[in-house]
C-alpha positions, -999 to 999 in steps of 0.1 A, spaced: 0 0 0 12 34 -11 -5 67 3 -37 43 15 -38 28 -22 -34 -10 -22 -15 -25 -45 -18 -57 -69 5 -70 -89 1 -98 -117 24 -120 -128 10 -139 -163 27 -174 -167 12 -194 -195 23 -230 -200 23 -236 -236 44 -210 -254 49 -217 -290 83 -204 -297 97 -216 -267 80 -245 -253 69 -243 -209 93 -210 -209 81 -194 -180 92 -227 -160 128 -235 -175 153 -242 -152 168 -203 -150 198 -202 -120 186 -234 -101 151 -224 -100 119 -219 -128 124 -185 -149 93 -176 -128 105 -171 -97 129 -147 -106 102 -121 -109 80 -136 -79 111 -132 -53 118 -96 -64 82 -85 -60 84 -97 -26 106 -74 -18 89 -42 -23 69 -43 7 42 -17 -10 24 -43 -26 0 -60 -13 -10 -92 -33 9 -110 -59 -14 -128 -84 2 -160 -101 -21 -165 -127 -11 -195 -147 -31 -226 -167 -4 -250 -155 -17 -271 -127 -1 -283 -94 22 -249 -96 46 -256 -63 75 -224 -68 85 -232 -29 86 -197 -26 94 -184 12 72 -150 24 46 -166 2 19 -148 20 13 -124 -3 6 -148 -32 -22 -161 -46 -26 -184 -76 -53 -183 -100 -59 -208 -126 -66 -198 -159 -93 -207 -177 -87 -222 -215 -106 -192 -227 -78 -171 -217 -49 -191 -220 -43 -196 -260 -18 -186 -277 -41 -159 -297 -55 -146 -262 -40 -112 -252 -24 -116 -221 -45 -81 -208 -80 -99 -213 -63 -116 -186 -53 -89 -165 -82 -68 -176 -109 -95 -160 -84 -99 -128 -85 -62 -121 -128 -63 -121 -128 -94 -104 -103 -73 -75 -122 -48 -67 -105 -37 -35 -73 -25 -52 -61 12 -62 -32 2 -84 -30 -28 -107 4 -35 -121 13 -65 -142 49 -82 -146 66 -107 -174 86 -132 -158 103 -134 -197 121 -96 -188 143 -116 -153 169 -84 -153 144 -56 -142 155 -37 -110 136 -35 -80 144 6 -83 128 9 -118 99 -8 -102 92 10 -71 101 48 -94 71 39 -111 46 26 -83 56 64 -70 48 81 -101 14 64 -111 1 85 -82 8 116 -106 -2 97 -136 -28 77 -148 -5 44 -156 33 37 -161 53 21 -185 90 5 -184 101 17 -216 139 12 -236 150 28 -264 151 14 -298 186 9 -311 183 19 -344 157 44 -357 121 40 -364 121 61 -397 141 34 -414 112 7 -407 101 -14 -436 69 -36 -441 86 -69 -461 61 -88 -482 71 -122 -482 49 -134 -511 60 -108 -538 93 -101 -523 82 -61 -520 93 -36 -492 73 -7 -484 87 20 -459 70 27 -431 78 64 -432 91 89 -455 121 94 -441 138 69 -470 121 79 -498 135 117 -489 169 101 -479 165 116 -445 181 89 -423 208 104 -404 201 90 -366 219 127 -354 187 143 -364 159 122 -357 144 114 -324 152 88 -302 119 60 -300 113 40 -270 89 13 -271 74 -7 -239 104 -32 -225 78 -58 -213 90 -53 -174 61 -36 -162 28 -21 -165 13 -3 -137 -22 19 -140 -48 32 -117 -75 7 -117 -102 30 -124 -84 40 -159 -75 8 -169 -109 -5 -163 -122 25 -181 -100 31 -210 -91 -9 -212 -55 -1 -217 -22 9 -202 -16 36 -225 -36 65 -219 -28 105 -222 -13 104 -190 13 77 -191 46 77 -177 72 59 -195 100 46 -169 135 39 -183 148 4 -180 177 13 -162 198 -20 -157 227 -23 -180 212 -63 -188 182 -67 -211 164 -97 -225 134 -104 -234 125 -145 -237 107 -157 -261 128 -185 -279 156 -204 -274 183 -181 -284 170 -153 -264 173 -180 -228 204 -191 -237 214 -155 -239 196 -149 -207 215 -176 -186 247 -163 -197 243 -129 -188 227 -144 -151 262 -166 -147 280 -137 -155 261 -116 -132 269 -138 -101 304 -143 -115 308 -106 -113 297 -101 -79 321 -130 -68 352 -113 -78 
C-alpha cells in the first residue's frame, strides 16, 4: 500500500508458449524463470497481493514469504496462444475490486531492478499508468513492411524515400520493454489499456536486457545471469 492505495501486482505465466515450449518454467539459475520475478516482488513491501495467474496445474515455486501470493488458474478461454495476455489482466483487475493500483509483470524480462519498479509505483500517483520503456537501437524512420509473397518492401515512413536517415537528427523512439505495467485501476478498467494520455514511461535502467521468447534469447539470458553472479564473486 502506497498513500492508502493497495496495491496488486500480476504475474501472467502461460504454460504452452509456442516459440519456446513451458518457458516461464525452464530451469533459470537453479530455480523456474518464474520465480525470478516472484522473489523480487516480494521485496517491495508496498504491494500487497501478488497474483500468479497461470493454466499449469499443481504450480509448487516453494517460494518463502509466500503470504502475499495467490494463484489463479486460468481458464482455457484465456490461456491460448491468440488470447491477449491483458483480457487476462483486464478480467483480474474487475474481479479485485478492492485495489487502487494494478500493475502486471513478465517473468520473460528476469533483469528488471527492484528501483525501476518502485520509481514507477511512485509516479502512477501523478499519472494515470506507467510504462518500463527502452530505447530502440536503431531508428524508427528506417522501418520497412517486407512482403514475403511478392518479395516487395514498403517503408513505413518517409524518411527513406526523402533520404532523410541520419540518426543525429531524428528522435530517439522508445517502445514498452515488457518489465512492467502499472495503471490506476479505475483508468485501466475504463480506458481498457495501459496507455492513456497520461502515461509515464519509466527507463529500463539495468545495463542487462532480455526479453524470452525463444531459445536463443534463454540461452542469452542464462549467460548474462552466470556472469552476473560471476561478477559479484570477484
Amino acid at each position: 500500500m502506497i498513500n492508502k492505495k493497495k496495491i496488486l501486482a500480476i504475474v501472467p505465466a502461460r504454460q504452452n508458449s509456442k516459440r519456446l515450449k513451458n518457458k516461464n518454467f525452464l530451469n533459470f539459475g537453479g530455480r523456474p524463470l518464474l520465480s525470478f520475478t516472484i522473489e523480487k516482488l516480494l521485496k517491495i513491501k508496498v504491494i500487497d497481493k501478488i497474483i500468479i495467474t497461470t493454466d499449469k496445474k499443481n504450480l509448487n515455486l516453494n517460494l518463502k514469504n509466500d503470504k502475499k501470493i495467490e494463484y489463479h488458474y486460468r481458464s482455457a478461454k484465456f490461456s491460448t496462444s491468440k488470447s491477449p495476455v491483458f483480457n487476462t489482466i483486464y478480467d483480474l483487475a474487475k474481479k479485485n475490486s478492492s485495489y487502487d493500483i494494478v500493475s502486471y509483470f513478465l517473468p520473460t524480462v528476469p533483469f528488471t531492478l527492484l528501483k525501476d519498479i518502485k520509481y514507477g509505483y511512485k509516479k502512477v500517483l501523478k499519472f494515470k499508468s506507467c510504462v518500463s520503456i527502452i530505447e530502440y537501437e536503431d531508428p524508427i524512420e528506417i522501418a520497412l513492411r517486407y512482403n514475403s509473397n511478392s518479395k516487395l518492401v514498403t517503408p513505413l515512413f518517409k524518411n527513406l524515400s526523402n533520404n532523410k536517415t541520419n540518426s543525429k537528427m531524428l528522435e530517439k523512439s522508445y517502445k514498452p520493454s515488457g518489465a512492467f505495467y502499472i495503471t490506476q485501476k479505475n483508468s485501466l478498467l475504463k480506458n481498457k489499456t495501459f496507455f492513456v494520455k497520461k502515461t509515464c514511461g519509466i527507463n529500463y535502467t539495468s545495463p542487462y536486457f532480455v526479453d524470452i521468447n525463444n531459445s536463443k534469447d534463454f540461452e542469452y539470458a542464462r549467460f548474462i545471469l552466470k556472469y552476473r553472479i560471476n561478477e559479484k564473486k570477484n
